[in-house]
N, CA, C and O of each residue as an XYZ file, in Angstrom:
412
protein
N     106.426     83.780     80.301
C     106.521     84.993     81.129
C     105.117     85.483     81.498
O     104.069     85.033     81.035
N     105.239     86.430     82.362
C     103.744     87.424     82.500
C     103.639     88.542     81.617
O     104.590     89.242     81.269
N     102.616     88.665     81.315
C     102.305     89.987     80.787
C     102.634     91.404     81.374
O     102.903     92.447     80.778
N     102.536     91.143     82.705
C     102.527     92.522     83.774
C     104.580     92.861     84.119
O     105.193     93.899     84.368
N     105.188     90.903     83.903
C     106.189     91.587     83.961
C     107.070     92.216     82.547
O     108.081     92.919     82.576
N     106.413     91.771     81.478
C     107.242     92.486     80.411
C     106.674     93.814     80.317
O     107.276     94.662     79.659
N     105.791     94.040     80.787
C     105.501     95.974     81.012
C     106.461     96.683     81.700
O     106.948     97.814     81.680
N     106.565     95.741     82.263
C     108.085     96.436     83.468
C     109.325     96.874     82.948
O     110.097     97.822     83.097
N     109.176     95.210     81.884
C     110.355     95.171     81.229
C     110.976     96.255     80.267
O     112.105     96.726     80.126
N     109.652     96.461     79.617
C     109.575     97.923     78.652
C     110.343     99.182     79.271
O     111.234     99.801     78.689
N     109.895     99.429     80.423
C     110.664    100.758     81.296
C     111.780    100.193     81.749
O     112.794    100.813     81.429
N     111.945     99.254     82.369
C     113.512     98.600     82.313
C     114.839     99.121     81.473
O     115.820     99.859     81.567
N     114.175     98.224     80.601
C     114.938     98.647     78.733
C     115.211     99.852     78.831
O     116.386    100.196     78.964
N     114.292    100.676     78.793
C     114.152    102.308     78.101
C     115.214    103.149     79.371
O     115.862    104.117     78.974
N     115.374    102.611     81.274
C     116.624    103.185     81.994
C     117.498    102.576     81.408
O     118.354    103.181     80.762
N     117.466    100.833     81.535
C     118.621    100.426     81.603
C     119.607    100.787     80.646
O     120.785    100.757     81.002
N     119.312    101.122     79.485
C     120.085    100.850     78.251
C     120.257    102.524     77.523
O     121.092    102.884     76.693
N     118.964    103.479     78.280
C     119.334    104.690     77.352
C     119.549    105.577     78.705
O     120.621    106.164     78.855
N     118.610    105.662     79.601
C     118.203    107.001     80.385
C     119.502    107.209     81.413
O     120.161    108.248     81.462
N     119.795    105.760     82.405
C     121.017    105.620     83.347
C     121.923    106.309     82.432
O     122.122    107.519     82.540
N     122.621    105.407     81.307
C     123.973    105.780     80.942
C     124.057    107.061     80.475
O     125.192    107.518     80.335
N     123.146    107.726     80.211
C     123.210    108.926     79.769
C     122.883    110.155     80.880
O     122.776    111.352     80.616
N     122.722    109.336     82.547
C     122.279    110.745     83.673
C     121.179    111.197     83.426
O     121.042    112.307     83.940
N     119.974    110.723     82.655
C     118.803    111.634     82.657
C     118.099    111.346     83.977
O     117.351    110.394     84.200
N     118.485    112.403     84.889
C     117.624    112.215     85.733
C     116.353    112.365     86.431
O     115.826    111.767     87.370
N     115.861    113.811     85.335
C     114.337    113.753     85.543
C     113.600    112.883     85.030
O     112.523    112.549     85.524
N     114.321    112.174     83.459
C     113.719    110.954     82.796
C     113.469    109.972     83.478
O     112.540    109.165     83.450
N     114.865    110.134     84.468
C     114.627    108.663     85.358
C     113.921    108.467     86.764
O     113.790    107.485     87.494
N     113.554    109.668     86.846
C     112.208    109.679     88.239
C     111.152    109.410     87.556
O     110.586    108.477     88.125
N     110.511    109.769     86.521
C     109.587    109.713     85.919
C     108.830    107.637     85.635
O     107.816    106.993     85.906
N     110.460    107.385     84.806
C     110.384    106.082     84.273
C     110.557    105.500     85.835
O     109.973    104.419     85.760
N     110.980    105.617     87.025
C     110.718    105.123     87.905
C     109.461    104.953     88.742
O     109.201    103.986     89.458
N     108.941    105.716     88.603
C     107.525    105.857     88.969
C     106.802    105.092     87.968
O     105.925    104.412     88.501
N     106.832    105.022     87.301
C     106.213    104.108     86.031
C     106.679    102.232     86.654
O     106.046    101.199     86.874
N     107.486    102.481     86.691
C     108.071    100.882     87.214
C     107.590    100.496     88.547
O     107.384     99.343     88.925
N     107.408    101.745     89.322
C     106.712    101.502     90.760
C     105.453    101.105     89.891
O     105.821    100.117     89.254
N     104.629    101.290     89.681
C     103.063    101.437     89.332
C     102.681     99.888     88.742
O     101.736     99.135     88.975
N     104.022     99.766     87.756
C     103.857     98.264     86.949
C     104.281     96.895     88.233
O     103.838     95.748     88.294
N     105.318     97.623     89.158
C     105.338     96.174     90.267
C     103.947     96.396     90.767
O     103.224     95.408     90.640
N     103.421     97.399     91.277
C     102.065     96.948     91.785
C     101.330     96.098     91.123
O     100.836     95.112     91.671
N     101.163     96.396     89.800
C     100.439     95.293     89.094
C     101.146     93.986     88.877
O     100.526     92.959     88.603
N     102.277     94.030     88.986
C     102.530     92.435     89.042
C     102.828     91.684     90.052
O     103.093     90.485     89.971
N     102.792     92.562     91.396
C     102.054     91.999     92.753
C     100.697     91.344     93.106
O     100.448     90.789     94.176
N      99.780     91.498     91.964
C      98.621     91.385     91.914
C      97.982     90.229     91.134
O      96.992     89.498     91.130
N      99.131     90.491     90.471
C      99.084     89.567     88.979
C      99.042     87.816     89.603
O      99.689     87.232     90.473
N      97.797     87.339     88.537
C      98.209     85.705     89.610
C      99.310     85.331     88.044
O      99.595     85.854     86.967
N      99.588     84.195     88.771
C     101.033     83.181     88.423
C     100.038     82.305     86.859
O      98.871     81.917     86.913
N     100.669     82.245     86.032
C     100.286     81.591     84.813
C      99.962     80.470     85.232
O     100.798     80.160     86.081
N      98.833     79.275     85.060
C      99.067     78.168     85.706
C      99.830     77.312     85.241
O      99.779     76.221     85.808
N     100.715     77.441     84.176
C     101.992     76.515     83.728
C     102.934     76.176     84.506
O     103.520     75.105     84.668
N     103.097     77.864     85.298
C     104.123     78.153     86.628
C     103.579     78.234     87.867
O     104.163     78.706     88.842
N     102.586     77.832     87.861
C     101.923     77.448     89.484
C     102.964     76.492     90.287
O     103.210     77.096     91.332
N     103.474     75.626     90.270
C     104.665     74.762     90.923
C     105.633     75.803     91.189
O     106.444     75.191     91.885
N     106.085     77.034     91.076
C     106.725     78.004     90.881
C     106.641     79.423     91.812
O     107.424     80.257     92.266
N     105.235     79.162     91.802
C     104.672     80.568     92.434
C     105.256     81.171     93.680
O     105.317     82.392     93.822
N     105.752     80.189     94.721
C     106.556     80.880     95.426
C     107.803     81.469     95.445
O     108.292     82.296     96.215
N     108.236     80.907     94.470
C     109.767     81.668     93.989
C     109.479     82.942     92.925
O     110.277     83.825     92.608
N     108.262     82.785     92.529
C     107.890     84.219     91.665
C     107.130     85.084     92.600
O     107.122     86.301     92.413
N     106.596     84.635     93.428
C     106.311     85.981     94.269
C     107.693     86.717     95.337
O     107.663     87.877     95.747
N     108.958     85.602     95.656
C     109.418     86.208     96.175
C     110.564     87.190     95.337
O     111.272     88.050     95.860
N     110.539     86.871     94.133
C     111.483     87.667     92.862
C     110.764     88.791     92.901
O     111.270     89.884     93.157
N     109.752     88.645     92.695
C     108.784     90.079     92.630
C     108.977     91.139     93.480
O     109.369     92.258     93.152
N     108.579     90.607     95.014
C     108.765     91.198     96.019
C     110.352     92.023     95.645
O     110.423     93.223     95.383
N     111.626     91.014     95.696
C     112.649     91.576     95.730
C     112.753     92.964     94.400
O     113.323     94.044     94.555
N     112.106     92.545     93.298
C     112.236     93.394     92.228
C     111.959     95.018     92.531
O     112.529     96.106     92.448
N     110.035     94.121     93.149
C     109.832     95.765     93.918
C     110.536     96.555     95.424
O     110.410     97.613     96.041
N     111.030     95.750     95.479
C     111.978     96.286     96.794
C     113.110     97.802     95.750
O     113.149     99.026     95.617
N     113.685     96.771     95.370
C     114.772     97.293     94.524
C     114.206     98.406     93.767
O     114.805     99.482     93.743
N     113.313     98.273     93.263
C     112.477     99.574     92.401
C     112.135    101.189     93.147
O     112.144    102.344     92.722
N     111.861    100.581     94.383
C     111.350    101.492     95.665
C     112.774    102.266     95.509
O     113.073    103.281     94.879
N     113.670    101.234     96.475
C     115.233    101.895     96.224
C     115.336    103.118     94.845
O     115.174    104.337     94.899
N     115.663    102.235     93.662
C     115.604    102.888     92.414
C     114.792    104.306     92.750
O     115.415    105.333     92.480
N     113.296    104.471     93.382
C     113.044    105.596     93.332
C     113.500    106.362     93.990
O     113.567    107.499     93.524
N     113.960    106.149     95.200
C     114.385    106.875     95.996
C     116.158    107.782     95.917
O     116.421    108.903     96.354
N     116.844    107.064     95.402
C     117.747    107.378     94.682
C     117.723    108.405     93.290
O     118.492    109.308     92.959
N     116.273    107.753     92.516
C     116.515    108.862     91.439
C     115.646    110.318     92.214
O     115.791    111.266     91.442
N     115.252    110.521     92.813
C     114.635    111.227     93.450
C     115.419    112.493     94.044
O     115.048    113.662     94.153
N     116.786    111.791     94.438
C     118.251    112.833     94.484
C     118.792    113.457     93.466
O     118.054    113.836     92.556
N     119.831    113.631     93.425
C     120.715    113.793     92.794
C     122.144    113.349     92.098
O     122.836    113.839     91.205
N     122.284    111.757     93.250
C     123.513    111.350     93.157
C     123.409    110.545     91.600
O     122.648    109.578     91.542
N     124.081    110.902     90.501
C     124.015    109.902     89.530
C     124.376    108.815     90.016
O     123.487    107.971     90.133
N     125.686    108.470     90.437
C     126.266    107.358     90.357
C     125.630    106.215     91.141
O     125.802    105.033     90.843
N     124.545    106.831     92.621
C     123.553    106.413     93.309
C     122.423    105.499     92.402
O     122.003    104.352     92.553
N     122.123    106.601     91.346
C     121.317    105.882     91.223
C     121.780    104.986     89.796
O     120.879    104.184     89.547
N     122.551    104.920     89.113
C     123.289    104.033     88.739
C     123.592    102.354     89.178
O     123.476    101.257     88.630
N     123.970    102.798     90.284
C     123.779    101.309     91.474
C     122.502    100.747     91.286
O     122.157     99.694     90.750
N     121.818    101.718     91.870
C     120.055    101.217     92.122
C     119.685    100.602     90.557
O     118.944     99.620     90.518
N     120.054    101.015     89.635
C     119.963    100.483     88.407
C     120.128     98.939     87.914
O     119.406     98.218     87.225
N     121.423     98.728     88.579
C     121.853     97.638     88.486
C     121.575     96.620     89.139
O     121.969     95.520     88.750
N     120.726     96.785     90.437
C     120.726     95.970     91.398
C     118.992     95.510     90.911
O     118.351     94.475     91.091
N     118.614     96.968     90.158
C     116.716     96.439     89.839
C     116.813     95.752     88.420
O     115.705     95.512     87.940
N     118.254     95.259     87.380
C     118.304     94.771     86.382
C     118.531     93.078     86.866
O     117.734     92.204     86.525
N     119.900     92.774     87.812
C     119.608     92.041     88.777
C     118.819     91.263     89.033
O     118.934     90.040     88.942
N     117.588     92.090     89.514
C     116.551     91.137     90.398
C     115.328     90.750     89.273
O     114.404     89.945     89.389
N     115.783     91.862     87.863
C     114.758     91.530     87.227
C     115.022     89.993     86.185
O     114.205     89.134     85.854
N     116.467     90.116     85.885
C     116.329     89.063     85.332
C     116.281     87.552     86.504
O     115.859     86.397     86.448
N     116.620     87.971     86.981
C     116.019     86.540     88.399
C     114.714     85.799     88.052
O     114.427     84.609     87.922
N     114.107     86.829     87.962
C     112.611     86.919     88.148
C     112.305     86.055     86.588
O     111.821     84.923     86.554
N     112.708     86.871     85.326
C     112.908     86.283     84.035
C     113.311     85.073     84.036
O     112.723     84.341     83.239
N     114.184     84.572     84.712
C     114.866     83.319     84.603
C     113.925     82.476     84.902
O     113.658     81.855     83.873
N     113.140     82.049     85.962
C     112.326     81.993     86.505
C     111.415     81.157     85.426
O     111.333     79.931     85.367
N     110.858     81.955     84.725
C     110.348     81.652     83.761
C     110.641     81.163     81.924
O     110.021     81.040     80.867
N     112.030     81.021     82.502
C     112.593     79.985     80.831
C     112.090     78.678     81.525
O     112.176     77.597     80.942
């Protein structure tokens, strides 16, 4: 894996599993913004050279991850739980893509 994406992964974890199911939604603008900040850095991030043969399918997971994250913010940014619930699922989704990637 990358380093930059298990940082992600960390705030991942901490919506996916506590903040979503429970509606925290100022928690979850917060931890979203945090996840925006960490795709930047793993936009940046070069490719391990183990996974260099790879790199184009990890930059385009990325891309999609941070797509989805953007979403994610914009959603928690409302009010709709169940909104951003979705957005949740769709940035767990793209993240394990991205994970897979790298077994």
């Amino acid at each position: 894996s990358m380093k930059e994406l298990d940082a992600y992964h960390v705030e991942l974890y901490k919506v996916y599993h506590h903040l979503a199911p429970a509606k925290k939604l100022a928690e979850m603008r917060a931890a979203s913004d945090t996840m925006a900040k960490r795709c930047e850095e793993l936009a940046k991030a070069p490719v391990p050279k183990r996974f260099a043969a790879k790199e184009a399918d990890v930059r385009k997971g990325t891309a999609e991850l941070c797509a989805a994250t953007d979403a994610l913010r914009a959603a928690a940014a409302g009010t709709d739980a169940d909104k951003v619930g979705q957005a949740v699922e769709t940035v767990h989704a793209r993240y394990q893509a991205v994970a897979k990637i790298f077994e």
